[in-house]
CHARMM-style PDB file with segment names, atoms N, HN, CA, C and O in Angstrom:
ATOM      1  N   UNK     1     -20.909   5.221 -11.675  1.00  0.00      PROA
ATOM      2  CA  UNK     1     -19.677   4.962 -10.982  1.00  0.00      PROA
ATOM      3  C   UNK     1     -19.954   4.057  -9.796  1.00  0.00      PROA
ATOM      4  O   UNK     1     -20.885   4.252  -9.015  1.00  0.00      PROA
ATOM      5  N   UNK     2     -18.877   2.810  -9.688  1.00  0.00      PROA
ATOM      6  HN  UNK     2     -18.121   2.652 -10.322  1.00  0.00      PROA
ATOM      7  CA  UNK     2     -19.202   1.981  -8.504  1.00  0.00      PROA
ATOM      8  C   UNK     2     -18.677   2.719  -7.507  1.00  0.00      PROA
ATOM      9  O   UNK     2     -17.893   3.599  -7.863  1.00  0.00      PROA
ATOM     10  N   UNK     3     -19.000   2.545  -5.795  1.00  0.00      PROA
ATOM     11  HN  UNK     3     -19.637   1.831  -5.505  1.00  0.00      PROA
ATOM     12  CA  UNK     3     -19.002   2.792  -5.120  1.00  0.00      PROA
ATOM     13  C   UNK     3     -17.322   2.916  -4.743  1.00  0.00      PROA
ATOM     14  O   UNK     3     -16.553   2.082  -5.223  1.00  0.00      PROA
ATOM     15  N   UNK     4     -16.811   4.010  -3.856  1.00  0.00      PROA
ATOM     16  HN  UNK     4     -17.435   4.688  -3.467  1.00  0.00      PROA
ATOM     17  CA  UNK     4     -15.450   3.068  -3.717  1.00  0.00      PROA
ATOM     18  C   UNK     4     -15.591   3.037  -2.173  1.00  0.00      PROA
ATOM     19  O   UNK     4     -16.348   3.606  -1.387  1.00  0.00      PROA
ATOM     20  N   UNK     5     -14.206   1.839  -1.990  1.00  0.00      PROA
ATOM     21  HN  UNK     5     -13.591   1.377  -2.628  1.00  0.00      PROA
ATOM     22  CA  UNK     5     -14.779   1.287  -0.816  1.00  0.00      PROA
ATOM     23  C   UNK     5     -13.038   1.911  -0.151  1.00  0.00      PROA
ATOM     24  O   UNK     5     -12.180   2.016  -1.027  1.00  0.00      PROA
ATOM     25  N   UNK     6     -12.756   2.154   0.808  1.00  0.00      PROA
ATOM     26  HN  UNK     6     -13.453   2.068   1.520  1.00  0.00      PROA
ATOM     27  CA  UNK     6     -11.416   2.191   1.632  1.00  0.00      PROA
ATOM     28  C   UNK     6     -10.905   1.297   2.546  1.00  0.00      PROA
ATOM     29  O   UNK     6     -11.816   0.713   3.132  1.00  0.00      PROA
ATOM     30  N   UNK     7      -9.730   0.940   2.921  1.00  0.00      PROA
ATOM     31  HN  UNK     7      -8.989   1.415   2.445  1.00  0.00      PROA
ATOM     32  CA  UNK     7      -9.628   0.617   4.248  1.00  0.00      PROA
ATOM     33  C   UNK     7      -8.501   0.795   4.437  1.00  0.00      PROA
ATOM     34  O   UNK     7      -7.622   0.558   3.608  1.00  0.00      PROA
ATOM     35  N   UNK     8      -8.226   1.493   6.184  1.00  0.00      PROA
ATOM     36  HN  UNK     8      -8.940   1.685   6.857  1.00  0.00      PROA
ATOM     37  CA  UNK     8      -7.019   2.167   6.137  1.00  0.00      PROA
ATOM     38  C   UNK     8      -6.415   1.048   7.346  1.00  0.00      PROA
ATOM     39  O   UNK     8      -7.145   0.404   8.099  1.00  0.00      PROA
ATOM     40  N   UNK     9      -4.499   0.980   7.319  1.00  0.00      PROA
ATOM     41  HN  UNK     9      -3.907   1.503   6.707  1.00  0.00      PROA
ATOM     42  CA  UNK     9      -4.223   0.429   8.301  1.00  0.00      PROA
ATOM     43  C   UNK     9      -2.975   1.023   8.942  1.00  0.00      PROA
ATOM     44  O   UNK     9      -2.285   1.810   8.294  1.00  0.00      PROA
ATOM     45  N   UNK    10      -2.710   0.734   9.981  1.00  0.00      PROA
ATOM     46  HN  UNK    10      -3.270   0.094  10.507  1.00  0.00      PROA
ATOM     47  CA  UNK    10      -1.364   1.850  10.714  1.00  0.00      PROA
ATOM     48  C   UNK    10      -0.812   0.786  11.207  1.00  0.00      PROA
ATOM     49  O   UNK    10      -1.483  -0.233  11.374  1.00  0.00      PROA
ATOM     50  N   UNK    11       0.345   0.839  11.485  1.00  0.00      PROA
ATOM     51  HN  UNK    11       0.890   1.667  11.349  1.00  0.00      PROA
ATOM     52  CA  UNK    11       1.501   0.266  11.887  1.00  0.00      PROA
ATOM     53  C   UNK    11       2.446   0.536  12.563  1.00  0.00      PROA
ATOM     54  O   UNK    11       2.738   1.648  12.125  1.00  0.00      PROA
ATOM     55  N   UNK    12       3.301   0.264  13.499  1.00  0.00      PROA
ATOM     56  HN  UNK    12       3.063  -0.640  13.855  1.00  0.00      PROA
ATOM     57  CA  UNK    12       4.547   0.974  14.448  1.00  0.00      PROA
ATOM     58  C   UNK    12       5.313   0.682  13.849  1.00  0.00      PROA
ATOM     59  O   UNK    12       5.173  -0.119  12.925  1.00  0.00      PROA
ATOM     60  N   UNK    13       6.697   1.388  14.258  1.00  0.00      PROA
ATOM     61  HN  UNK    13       6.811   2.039  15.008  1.00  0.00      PROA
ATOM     62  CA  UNK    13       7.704   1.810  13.605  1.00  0.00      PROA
ATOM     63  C   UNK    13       8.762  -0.097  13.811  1.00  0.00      PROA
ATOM     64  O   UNK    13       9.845  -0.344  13.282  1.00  0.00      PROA
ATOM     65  N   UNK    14       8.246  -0.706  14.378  1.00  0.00      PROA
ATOM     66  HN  UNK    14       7.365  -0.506  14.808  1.00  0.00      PROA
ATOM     67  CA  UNK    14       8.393  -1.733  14.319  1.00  0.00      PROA
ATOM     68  C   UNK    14       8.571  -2.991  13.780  1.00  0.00      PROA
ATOM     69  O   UNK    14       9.468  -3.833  13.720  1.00  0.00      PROA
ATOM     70  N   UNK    15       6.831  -2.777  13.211  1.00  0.00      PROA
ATOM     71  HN  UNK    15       6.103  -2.093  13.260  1.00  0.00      PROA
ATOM     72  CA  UNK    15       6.298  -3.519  11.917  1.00  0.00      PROA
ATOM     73  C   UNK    15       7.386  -3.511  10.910  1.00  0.00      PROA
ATOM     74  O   UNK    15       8.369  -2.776  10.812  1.00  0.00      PROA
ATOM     75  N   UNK    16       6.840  -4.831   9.947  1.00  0.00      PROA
ATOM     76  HN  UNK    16       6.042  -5.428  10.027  1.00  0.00      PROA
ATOM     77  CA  UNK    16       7.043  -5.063   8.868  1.00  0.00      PROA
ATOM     78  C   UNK    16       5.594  -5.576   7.761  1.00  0.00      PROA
ATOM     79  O   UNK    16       5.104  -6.702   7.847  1.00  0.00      PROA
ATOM     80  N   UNK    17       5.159  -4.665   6.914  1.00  0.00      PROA
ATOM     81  HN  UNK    17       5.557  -3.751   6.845  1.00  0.00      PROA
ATOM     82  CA  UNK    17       3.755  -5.004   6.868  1.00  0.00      PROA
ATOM     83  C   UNK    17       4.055  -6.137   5.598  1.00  0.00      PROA
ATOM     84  O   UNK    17       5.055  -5.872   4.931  1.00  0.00      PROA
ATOM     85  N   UNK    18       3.161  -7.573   5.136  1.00  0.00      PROA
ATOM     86  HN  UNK    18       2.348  -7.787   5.678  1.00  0.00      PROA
ATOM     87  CA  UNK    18       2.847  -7.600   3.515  1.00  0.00      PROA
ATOM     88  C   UNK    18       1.166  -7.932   3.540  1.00  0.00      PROA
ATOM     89  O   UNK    18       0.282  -8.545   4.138  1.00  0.00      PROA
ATOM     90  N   UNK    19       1.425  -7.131   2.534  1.00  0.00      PROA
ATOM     91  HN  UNK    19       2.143  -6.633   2.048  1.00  0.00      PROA
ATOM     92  CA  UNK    19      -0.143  -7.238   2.250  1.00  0.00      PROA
ATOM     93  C   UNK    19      -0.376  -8.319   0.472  1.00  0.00      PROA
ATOM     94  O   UNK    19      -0.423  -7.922  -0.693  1.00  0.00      PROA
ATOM     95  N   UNK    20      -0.443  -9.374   0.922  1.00  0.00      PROA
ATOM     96  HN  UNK    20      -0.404  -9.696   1.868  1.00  0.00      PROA
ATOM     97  CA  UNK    20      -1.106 -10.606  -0.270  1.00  0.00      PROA
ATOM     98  C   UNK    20      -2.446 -10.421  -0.403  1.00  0.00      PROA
ATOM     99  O   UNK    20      -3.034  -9.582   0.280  1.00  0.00      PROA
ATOM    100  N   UNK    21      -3.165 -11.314  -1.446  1.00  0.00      PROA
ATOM    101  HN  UNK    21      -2.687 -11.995  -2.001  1.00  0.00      PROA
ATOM    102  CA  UNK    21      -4.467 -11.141  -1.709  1.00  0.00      PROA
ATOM    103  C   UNK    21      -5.209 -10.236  -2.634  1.00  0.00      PROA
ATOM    104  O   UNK    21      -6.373 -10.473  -2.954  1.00  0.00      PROA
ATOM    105  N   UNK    22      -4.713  -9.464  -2.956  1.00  0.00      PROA
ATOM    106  HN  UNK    22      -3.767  -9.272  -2.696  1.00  0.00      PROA
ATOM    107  CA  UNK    22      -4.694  -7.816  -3.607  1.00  0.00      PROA
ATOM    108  C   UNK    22      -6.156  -8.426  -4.488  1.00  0.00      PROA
ATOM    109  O   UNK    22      -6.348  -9.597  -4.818  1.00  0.00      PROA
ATOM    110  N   UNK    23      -6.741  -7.671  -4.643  1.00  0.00      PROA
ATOM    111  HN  UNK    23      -6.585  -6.720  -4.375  1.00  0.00      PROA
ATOM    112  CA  UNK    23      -8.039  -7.777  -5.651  1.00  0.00      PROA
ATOM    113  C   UNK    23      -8.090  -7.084  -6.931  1.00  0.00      PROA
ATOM    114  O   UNK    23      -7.812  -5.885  -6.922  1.00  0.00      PROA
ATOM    115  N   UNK    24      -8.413  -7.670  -8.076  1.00  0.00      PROA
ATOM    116  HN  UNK    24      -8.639  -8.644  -8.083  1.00  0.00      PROA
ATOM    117  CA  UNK    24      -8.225  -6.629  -9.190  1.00  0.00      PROA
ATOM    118  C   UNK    24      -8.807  -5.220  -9.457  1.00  0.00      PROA
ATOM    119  O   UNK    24     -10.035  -5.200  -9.542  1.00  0.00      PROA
ATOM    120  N   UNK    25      -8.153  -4.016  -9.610  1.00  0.00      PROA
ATOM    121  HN  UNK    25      -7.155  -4.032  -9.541  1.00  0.00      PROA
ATOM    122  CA  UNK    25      -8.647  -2.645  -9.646  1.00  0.00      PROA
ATOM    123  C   UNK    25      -8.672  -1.751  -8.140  1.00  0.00      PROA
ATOM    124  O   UNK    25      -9.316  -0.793  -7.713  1.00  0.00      PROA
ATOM    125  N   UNK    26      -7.235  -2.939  -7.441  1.00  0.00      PROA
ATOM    126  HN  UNK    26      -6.711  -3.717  -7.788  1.00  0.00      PROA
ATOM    127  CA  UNK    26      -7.142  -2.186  -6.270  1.00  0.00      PROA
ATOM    128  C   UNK    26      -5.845  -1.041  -6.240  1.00  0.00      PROA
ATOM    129  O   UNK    26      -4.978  -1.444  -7.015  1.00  0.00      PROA
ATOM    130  N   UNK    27      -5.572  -0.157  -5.795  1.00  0.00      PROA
ATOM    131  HN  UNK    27      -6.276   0.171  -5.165  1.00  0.00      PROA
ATOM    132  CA  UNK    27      -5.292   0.735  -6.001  1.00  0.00      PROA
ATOM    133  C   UNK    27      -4.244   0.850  -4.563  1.00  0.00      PROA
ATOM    134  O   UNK    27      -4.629   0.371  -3.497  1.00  0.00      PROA
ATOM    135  N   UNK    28      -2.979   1.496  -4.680  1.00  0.00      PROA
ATOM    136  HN  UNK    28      -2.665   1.886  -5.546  1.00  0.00      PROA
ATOM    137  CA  UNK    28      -1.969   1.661  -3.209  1.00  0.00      PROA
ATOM    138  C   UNK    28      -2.171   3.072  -3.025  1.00  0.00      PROA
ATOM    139  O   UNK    28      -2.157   3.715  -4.075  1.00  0.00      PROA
ATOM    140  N   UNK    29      -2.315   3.579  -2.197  1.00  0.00      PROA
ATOM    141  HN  UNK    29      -2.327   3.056  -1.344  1.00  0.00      PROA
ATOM    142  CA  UNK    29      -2.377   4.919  -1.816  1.00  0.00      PROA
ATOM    143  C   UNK    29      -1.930   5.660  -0.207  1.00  0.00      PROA
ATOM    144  O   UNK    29      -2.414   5.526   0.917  1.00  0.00      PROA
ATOM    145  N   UNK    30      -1.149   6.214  -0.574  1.00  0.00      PROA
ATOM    146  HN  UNK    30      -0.757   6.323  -1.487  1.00  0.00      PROA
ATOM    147  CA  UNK    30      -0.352   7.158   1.056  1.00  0.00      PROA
ATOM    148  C   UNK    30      -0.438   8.581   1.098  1.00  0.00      PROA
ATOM    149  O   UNK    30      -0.056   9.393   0.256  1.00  0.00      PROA
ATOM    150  N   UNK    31      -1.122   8.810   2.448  1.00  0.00      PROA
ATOM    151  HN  UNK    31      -1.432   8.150   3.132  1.00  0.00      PROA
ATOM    152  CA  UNK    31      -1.805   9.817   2.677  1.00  0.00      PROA
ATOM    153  C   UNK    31      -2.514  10.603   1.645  1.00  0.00      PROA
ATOM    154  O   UNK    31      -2.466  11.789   1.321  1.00  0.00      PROA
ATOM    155  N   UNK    32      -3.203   9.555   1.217  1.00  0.00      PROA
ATOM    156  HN  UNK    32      -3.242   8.591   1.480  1.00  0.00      PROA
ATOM    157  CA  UNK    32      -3.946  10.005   0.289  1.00  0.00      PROA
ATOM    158  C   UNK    32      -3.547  10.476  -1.119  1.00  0.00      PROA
ATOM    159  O   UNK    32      -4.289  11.187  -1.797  1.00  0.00      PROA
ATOM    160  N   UNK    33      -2.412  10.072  -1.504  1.00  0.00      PROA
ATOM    161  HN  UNK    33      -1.810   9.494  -0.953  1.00  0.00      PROA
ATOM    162  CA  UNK    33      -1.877  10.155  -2.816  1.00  0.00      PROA
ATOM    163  C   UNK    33      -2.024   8.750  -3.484  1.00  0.00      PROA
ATOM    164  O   UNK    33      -1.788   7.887  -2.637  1.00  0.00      PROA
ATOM    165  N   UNK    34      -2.306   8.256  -4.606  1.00  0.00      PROA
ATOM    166  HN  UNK    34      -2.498   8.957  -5.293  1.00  0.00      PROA
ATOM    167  CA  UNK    34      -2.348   7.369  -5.121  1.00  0.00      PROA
ATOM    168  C   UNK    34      -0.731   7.160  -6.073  1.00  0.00      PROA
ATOM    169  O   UNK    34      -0.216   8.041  -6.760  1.00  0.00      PROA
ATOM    170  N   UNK    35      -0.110   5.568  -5.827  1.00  0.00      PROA
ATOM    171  HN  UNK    35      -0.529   4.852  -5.268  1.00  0.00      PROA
ATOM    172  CA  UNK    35       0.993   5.728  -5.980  1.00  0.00      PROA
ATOM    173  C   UNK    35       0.633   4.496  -7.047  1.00  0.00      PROA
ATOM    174  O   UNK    35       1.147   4.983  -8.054  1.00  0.00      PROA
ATOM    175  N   UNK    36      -0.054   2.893  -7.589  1.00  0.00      PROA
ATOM    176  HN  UNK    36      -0.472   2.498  -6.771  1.00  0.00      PROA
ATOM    177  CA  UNK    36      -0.093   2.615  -8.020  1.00  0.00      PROA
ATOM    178  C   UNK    36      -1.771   1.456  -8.008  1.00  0.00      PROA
ATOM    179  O   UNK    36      -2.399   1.037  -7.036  1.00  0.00      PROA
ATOM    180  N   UNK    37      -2.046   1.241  -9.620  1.00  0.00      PROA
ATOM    181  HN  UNK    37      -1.536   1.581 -10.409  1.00  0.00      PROA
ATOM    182  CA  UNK    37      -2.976   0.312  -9.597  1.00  0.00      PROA
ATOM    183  C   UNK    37      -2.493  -0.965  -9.367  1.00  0.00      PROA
ATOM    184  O   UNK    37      -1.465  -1.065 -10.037  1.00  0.00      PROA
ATOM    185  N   UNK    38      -2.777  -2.327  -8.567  1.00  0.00      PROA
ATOM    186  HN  UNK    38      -3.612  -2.246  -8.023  1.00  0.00      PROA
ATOM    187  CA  UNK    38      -1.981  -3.298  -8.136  1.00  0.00      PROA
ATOM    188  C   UNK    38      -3.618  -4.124  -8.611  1.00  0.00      PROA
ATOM    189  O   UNK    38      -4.798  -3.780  -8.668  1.00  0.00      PROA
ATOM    190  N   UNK    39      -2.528  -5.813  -8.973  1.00  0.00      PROA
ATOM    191  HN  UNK    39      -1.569  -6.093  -8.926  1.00  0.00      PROA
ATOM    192  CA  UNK    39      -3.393  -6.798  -9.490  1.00  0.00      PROA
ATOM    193  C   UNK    39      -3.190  -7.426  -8.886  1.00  0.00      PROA
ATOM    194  O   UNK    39      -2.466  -7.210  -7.915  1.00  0.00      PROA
ATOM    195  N   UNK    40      -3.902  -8.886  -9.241  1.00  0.00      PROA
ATOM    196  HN  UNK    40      -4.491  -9.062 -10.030  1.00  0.00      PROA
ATOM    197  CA  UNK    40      -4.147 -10.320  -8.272  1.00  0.00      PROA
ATOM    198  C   UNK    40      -2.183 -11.031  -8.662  1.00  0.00      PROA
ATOM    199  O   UNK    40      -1.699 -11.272  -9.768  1.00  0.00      PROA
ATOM    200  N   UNK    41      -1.571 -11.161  -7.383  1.00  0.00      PROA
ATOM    201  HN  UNK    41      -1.964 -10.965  -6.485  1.00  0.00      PROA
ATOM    202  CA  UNK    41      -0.805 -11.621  -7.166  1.00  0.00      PROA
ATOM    203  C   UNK    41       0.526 -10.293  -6.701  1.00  0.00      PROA
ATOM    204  O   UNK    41       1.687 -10.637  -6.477  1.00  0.00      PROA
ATOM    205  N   UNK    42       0.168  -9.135  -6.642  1.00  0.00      PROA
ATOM    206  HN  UNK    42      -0.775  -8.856  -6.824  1.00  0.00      PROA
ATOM    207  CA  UNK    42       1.007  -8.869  -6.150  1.00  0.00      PROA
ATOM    208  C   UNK    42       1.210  -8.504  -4.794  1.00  0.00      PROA
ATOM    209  O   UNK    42       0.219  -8.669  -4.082  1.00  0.00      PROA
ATOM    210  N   UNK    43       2.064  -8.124  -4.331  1.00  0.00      PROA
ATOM    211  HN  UNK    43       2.869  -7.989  -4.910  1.00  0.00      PROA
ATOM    212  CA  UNK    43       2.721  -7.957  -2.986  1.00  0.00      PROA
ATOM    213  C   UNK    43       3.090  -6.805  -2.315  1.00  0.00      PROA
ATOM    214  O   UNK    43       4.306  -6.631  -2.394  1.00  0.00      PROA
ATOM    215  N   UNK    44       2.589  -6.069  -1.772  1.00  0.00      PROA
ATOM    216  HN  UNK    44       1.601  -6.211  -1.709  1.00  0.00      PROA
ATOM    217  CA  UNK    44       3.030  -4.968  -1.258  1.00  0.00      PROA
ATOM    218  C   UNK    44       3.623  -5.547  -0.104  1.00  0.00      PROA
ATOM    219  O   UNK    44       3.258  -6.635   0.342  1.00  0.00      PROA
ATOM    220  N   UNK    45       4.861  -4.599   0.578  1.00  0.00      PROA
ATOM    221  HN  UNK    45       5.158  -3.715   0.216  1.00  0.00      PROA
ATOM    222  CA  UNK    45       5.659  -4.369   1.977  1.00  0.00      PROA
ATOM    223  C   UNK    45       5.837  -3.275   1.827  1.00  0.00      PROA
ATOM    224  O   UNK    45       6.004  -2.576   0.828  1.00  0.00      PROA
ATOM    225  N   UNK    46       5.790  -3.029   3.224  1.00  0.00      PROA
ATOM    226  HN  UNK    46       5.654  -3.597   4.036  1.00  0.00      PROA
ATOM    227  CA  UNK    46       5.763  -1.817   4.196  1.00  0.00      PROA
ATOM    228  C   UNK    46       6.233  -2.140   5.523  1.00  0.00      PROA
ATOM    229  O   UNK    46       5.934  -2.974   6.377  1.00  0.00      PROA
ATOM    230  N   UNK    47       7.150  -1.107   5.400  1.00  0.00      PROA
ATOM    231  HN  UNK    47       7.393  -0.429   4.706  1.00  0.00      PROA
ATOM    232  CA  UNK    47       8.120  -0.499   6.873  1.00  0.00      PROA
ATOM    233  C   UNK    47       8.580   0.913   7.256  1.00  0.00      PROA
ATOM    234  O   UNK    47       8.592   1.844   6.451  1.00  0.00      PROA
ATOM    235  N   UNK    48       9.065   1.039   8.904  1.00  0.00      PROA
ATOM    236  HN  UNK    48       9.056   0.283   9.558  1.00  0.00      PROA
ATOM    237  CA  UNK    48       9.083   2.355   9.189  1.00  0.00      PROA
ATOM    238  C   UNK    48      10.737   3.163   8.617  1.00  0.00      PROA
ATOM    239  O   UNK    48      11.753   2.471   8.561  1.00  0.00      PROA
ATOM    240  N   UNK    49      10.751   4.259   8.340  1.00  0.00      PROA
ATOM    241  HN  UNK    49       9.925   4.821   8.385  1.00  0.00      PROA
ATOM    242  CA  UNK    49      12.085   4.096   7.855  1.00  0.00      PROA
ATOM    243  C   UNK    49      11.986   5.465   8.029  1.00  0.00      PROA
ATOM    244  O   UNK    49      11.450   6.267   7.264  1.00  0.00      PROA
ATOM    245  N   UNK    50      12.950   5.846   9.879  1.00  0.00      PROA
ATOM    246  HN  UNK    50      13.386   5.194  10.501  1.00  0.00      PROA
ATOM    247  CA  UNK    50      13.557   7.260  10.528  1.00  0.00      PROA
ATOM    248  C   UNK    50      13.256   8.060   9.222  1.00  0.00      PROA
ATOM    249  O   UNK    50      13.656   7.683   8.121  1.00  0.00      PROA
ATOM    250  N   UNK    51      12.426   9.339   9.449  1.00  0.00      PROA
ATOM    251  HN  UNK    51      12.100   9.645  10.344  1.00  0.00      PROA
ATOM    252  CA  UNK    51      12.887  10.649   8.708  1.00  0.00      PROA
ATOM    253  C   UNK    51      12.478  10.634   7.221  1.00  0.00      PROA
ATOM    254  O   UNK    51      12.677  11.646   6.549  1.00  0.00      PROA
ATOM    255  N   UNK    52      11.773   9.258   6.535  1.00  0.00      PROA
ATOM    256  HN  UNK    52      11.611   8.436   7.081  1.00  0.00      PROA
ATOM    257  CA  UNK    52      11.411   9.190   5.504  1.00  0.00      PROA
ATOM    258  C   UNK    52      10.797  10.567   5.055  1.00  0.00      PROA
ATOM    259  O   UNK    52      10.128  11.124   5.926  1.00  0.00      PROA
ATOM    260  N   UNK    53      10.944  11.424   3.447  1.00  0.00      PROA
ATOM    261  HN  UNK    53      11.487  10.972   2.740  1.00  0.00      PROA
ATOM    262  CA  UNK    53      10.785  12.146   3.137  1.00  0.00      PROA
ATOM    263  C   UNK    53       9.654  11.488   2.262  1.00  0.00      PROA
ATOM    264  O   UNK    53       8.624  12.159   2.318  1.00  0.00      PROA
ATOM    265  N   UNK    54       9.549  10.385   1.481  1.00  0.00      PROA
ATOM    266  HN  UNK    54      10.386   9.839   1.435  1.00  0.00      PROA
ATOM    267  CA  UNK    54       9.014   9.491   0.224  1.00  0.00      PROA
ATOM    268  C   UNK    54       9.024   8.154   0.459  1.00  0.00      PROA
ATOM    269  O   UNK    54       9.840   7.462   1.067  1.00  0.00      PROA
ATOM    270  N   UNK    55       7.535   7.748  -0.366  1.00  0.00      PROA
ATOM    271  HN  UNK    55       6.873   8.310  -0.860  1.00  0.00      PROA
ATOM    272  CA  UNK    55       7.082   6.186  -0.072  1.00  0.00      PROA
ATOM    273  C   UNK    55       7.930   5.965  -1.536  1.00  0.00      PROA
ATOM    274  O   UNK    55       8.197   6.860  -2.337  1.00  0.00      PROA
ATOM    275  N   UNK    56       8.122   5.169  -1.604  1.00  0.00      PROA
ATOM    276  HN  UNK    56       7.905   4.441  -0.953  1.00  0.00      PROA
ATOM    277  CA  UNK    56       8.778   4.388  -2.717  1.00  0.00      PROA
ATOM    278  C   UNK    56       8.037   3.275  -2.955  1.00  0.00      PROA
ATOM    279  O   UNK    56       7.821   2.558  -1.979  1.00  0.00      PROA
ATOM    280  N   UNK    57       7.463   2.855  -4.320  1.00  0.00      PROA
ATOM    281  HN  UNK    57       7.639   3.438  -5.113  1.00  0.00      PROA
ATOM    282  CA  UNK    57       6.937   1.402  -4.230  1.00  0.00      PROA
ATOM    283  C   UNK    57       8.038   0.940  -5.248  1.00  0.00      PROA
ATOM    284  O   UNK    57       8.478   1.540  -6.228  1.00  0.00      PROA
ATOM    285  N   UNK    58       8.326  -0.161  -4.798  1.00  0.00      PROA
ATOM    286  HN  UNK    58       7.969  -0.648  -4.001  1.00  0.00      PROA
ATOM    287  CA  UNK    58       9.400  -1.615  -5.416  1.00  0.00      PROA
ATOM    288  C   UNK    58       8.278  -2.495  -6.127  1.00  0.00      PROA
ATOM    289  O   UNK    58       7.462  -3.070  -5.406  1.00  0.00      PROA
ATOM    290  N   UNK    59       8.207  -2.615  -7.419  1.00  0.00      PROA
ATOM    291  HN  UNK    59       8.869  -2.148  -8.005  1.00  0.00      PROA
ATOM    292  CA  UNK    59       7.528  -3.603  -7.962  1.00  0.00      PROA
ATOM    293  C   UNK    59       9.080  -4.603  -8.707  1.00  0.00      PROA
ATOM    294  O   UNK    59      10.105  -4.137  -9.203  1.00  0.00      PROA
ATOM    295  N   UNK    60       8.607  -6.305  -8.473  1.00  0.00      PROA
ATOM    296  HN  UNK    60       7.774  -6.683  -8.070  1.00  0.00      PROA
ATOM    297  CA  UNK    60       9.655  -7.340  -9.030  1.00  0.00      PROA
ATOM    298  C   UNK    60       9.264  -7.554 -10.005  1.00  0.00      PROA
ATOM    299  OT1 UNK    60       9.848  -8.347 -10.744  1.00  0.00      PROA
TER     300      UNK     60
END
């Protein structure tokens, strides 16, 4: 098994995050739940949203 590697990032309720670049066999994950495997070209965003119960990922 290859190594796995992490990197975590935080944001204020402010932000509007996108994250481009994505590498193949990279993986989205919140608080430690894994929500999807993501490939070369896609796009994650992220924002704060009062009282959120659930991350939702939007794939186009």
């Amino acid at each position: 098994m290859e190594p796995i590697i992490t990197k975590t990032a935080s944001f204020r309720e402010v932000d509007n995050v996108f994250v481009t670049g994505i590498r193949e066999g990279a993986c989205l994950n919140t608080d430690g739940n894994p929500l999807a495997l993501l490939a070369p070209g896609d796009e994650v965003r992220m924002c704060y949203i009062p009282a959120a119960r659930v991350v939702k990922l939007l794939k186009e």
